[in-house]
N, C-alpha and C positions, 0 to 999 in steps of 0.2 A: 217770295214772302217779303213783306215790306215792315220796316220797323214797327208801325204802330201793331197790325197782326202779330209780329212776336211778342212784342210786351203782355199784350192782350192773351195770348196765348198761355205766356208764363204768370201772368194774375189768376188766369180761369184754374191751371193749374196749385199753385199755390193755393186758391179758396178750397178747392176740393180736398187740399193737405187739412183745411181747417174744419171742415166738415168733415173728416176723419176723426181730428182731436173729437171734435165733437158728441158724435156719435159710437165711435169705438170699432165702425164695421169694417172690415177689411174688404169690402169691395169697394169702398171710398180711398183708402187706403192705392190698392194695386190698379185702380181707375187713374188716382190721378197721376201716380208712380207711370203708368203706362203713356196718360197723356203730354206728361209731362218731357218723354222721350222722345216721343213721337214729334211734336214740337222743337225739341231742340236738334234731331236730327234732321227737321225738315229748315230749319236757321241754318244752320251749319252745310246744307247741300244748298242751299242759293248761298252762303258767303265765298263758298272755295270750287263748287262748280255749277255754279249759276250761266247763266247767260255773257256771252262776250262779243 
C-alpha cells in the first residue's frame, strides 16, 4: 500500500465517522470503526513486513 492509498484510506474512514455524527446510525458507526482497521492493519503489514 503506498502512502497516498493510506491517507486516502484514513479520510474515507474519518468521513464515514462523520456520517455517523450525522445520521446517528450505528451501521456507519461499526462500518467505519471496521474500515478503519482494516486499513490500518493493512498500513502497518507493508511497514514492518512488506516486501524486502
Amino acid at each position: 500500500m503506498g502512502p497516498f492509498a493510506f491517507f486516502a484510506g484514513l479520510l474515507l474512514g474519518v468521513m464515514g465517522m462523520g456520517k455517523w455524527q450525522e445520521t446517528g446510525s450505528p451501521f456507519w458507526l461499526w462500518g467505519s470503526v471496521s474500515f478503519l482497521l482494516i486499513v490500518l492493519g493493512w498500513g502497518l503489514g507493508a511497514l514492518f513486513g512488506g516486501k524486502k
